[in-house]
C-alpha positions as CSV (number, residue, x, y, z in Angstrom):
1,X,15.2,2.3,21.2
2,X,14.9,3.2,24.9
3,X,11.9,3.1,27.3
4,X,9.8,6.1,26.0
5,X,10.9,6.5,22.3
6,X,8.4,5.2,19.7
7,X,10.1,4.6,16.7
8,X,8.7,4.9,12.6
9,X,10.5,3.9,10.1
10,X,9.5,3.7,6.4
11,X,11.2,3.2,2.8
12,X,9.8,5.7,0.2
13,X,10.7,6.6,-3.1
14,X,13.3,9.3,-2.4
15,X,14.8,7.8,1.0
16,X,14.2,5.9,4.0
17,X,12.6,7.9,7.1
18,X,12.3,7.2,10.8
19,X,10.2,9.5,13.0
20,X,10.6,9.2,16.6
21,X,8.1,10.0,18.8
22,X,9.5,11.3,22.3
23,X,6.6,12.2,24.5
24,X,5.3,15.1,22.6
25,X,8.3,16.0,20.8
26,X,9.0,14.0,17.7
27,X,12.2,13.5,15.3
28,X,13.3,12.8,11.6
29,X,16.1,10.9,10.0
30,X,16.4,10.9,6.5
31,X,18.8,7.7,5.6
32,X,20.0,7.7,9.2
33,X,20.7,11.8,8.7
34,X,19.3,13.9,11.2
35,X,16.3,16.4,9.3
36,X,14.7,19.1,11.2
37,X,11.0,19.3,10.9
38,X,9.3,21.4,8.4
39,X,7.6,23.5,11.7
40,X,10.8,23.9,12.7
41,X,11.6,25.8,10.0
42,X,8.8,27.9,9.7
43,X,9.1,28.6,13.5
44,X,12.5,30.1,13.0
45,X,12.0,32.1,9.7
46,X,8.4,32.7,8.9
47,X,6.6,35.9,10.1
48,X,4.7,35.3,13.0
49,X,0.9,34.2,12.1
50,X,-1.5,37.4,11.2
51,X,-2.9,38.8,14.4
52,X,-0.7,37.1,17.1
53,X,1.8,39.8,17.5
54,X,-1.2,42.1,18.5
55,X,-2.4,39.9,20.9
56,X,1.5,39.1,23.0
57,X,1.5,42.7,23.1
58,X,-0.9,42.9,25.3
59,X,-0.2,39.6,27.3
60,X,2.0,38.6,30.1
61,X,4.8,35.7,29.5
62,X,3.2,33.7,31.4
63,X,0.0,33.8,30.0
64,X,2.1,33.8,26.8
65,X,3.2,30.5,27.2
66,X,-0.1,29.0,29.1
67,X,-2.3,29.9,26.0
68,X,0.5,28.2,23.6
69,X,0.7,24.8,25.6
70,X,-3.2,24.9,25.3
71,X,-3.5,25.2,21.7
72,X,-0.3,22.9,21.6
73,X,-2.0,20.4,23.2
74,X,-5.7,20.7,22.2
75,X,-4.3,20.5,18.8
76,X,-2.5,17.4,19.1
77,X,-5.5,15.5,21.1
78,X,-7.6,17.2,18.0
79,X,-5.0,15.8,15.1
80,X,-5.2,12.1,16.9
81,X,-9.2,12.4,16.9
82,X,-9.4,13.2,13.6
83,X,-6.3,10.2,12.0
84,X,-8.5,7.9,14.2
85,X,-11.5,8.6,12.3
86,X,-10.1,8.3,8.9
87,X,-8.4,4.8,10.3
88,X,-12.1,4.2,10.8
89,X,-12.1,3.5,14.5
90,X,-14.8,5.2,16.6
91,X,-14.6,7.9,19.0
92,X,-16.2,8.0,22.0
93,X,-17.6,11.8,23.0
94,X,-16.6,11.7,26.4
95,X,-13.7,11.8,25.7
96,X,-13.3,15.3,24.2
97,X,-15.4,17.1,27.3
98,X,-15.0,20.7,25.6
99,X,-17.7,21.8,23.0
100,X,-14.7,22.8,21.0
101,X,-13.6,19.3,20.5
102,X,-16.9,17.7,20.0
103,X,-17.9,20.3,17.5
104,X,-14.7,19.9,15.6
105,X,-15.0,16.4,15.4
106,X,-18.4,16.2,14.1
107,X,-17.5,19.3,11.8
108,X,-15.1,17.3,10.1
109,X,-17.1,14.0,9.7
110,X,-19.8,15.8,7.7
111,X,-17.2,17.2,5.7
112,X,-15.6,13.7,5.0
113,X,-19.3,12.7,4.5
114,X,-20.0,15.3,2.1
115,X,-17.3,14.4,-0.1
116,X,-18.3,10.8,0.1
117,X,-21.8,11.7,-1.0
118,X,-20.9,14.3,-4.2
119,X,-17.1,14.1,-4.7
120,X,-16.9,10.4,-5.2
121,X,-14.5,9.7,-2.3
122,X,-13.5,6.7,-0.9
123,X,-12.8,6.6,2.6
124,X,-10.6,3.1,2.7
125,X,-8.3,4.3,0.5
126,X,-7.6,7.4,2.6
127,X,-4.3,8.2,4.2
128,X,-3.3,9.6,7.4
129,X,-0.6,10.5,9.4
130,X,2.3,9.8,7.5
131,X,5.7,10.7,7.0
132,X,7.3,12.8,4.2
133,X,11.0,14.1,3.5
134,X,12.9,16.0,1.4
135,X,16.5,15.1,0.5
136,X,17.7,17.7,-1.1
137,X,16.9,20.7,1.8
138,X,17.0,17.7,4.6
139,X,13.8,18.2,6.1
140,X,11.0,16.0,7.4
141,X,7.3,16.2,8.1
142,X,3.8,14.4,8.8
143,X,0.9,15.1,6.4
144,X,-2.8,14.6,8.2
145,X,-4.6,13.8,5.4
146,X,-4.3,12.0,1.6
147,X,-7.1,11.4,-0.7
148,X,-9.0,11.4,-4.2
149,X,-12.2,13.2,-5.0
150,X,-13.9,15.1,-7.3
151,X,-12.2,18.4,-7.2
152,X,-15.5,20.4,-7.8
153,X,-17.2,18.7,-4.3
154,X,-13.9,20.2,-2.7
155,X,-13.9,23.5,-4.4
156,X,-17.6,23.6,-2.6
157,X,-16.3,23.1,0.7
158,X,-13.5,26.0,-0.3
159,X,-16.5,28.0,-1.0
160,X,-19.4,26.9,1.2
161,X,-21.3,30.1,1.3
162,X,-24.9,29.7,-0.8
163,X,-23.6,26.6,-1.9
164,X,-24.7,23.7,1.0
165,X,-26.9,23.8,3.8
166,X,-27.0,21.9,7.1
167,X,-30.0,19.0,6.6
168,X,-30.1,17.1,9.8
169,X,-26.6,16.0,10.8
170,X,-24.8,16.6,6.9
171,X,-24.1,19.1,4.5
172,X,-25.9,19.0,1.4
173,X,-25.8,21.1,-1.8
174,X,-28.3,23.8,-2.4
175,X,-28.0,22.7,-6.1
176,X,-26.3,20.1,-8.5
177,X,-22.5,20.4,-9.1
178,X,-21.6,22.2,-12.7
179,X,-18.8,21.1,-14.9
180,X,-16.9,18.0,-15.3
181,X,-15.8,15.9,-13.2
182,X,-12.6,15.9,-11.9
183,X,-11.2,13.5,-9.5
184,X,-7.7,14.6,-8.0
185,X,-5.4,13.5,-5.3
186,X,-4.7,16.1,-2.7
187,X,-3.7,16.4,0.5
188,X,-5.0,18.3,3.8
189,X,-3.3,19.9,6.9
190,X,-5.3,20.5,9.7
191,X,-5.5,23.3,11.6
192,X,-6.8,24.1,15.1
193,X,-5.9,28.0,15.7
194,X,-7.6,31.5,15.2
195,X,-7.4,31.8,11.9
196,X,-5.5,30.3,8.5
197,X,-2.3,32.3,8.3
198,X,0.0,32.4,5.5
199,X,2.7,29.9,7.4
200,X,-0.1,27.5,7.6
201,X,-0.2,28.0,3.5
202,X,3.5,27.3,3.0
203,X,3.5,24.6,5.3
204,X,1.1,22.5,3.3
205,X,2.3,23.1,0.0
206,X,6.0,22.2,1.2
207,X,4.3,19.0,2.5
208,X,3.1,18.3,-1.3
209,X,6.4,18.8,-2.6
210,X,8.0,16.2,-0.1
211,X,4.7,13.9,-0.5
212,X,5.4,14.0,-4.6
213,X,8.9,13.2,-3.7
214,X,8.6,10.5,-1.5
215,X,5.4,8.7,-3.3
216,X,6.2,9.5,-6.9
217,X,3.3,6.6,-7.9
218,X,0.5,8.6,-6.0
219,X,1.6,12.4,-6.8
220,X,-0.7,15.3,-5.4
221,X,-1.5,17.6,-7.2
222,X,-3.6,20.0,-4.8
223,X,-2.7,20.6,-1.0
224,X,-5.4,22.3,1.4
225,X,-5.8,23.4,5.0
226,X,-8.7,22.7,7.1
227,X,-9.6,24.5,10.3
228,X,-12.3,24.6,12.6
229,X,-13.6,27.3,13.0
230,X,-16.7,29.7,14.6
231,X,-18.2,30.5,11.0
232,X,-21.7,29.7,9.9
233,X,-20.6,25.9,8.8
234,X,-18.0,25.3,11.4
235,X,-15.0,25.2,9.3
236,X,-12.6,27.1,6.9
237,X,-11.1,25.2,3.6
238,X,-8.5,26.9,1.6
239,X,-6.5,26.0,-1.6
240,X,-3.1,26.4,0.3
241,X,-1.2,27.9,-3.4
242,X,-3.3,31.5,-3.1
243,X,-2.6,33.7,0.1
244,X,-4.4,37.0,0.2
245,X,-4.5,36.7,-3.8
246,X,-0.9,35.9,-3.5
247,X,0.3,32.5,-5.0
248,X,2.5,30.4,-2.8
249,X,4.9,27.7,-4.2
250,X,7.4,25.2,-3.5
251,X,9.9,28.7,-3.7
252,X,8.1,30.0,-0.5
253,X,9.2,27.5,1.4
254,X,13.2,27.5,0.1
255,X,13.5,31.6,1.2
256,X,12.0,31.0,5.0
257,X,14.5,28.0,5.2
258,X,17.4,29.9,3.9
259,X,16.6,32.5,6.3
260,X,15.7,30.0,9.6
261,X,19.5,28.9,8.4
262,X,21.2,31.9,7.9
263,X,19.8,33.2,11.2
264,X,20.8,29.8,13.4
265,X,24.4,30.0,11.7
266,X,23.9,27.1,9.5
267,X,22.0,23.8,9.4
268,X,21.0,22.6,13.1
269,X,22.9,20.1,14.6
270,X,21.0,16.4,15.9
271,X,19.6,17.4,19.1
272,X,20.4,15.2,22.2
273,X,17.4,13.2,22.8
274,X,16.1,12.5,26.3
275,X,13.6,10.1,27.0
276,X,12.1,9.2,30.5
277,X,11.3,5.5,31.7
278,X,8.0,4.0,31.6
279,X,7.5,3.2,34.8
280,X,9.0,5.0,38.1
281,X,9.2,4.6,41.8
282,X,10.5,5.8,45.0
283,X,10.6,3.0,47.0
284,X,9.4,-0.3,47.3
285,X,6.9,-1.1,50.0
286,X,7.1,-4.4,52.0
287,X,5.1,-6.1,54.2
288,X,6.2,-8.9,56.6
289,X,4.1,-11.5,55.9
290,X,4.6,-13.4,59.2
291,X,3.8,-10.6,61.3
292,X,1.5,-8.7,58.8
293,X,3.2,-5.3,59.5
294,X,4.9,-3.0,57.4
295,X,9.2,-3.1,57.3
């Protein structure tokens, strides 16, 4: 690889995939085959999310295309925060100087704390930011988040209202948990936007379908989004299959990608990859070292 290009390469049940990381731009090969992204996908033939069309109607390009690059980049610096927390390694504060940041960070740890206390969930054997394909449509993603727990400690955090209380600095439930327990393995995408749209829905549950295909030995059978948000708790955790009562399924995915397809004129050819040097300069400054001047 050249200066610039981080390269990830890993052999999973289904195929062997490399991710390379271009500055903020990253890349899949499935098997050496070029695989456009998931996002991709969805960017080219899924509605736009719920509310956004409203809100560029009554926006300039250029603010536009300011607001995106935020929310592009807050999210990224976001997603990094929170893989660095599962990895275990500690963030400092400063670091994230908005009140969005900090309060998203320590959203999520008392939700991660929460289903340590009453879902049974162990945070060493969590697994983050890794790489998932699909053979058969060609396509390539990154999931945020794999774990085990009790599914009825998640299904509180899906349905927080009445349920838990801020004590302190964690959640806690207002009463015991009912049922059986029922530890599954799922998986989480996070999100760091207005609202959860229905793309956000698909996109998860496409990412089980390649995660079950690529790790048949540690199948999920539930995939969730998590989003920070402004309500009463600080966060919004939905069962990604159900969309405004609607269910959403591996099939949701297949009729955006055949459209994004049909509408490009076929699948995308590998883009041309351009990657700038480390390290730059203009010219090199000397100094004479007999007469100590500059030449």
């Amino acid at each position: 690889m050249g200066p610039g290009i981080k390269e990830f390469t890993a052999k999973l049940s289904n195929c062997t995939l490399t991710k390379l990381q271009v500055d903020s731009d990253h890349y899949y090969y499935l098997d050496g085959a070029y695989a456009v992204s998931v996002t991709q996908i969805l960017e080219i033939g899924a509605p736009s999310p719920e509310g956004l069309l409203e809100w560029f109607k009554n926006k300039s390009p250029e603010e536009i295309q300011e607001r995106m690059i935020m929310t592009r980049d807050r999210g990224s610096k976001l997603h990094h925060a929170l893989e660095s927390l599962v990895m275990g390694i500690e963030l400092h504060l400063e670091d994230y100087p908005t009140t969005y940041e900090k309060a998203a960070i320590v959203t999520f740890i008392r939700c991660m704390r929460f289903l340590v206390k009453y879902g049974n969930l162990n945070l060493s054997k969590l697994k983050s930011e890794y790489t998932v394909g699909d053979t058969k449509l060609v396509v390539g993603g990154t999931v945020d988040l794999f774990a085990r727990a009790d599914k009825r400690a998640i299904d509180i955090l899906c349905n927080p209202t009445y349920a838990i209380k801020l004590d302190g600095d964690d959640f806690i439930l207002v009463k015991p948990l009912q049922g059986k327990k029922k530890m599954i393995n799922f998986l989480t995408d996070f999100k760091f936007t207005g609202r959860t749209a229905y793309n956000h829905k698909v996109q998860a549950m496409q990412y089980k379908t390649m995660h079950n295909q690529s790790y048949t030995a540690q199948k999920a059978s539930q995939a969730y989004t998590w989003r920070y948000s402004t309500h009463k708790f600080g966060f919004d955790m939905e069962d990604a299959a159900v969309h405004l009562k609607q269910k959403i399924t591996a099939h949701s995915f297949k009729r955006i990608y055949d459209t994004a397809l049909e509408f490009i004129g076929g699948y995308p050819k590998a883009p041309t990859i351009v990657a700038y040097p480390e390290r730059v300069r203009l010219w090199e400054k000397k100094v004479n070292k007999v007469e100590g001047e500059l030449v």
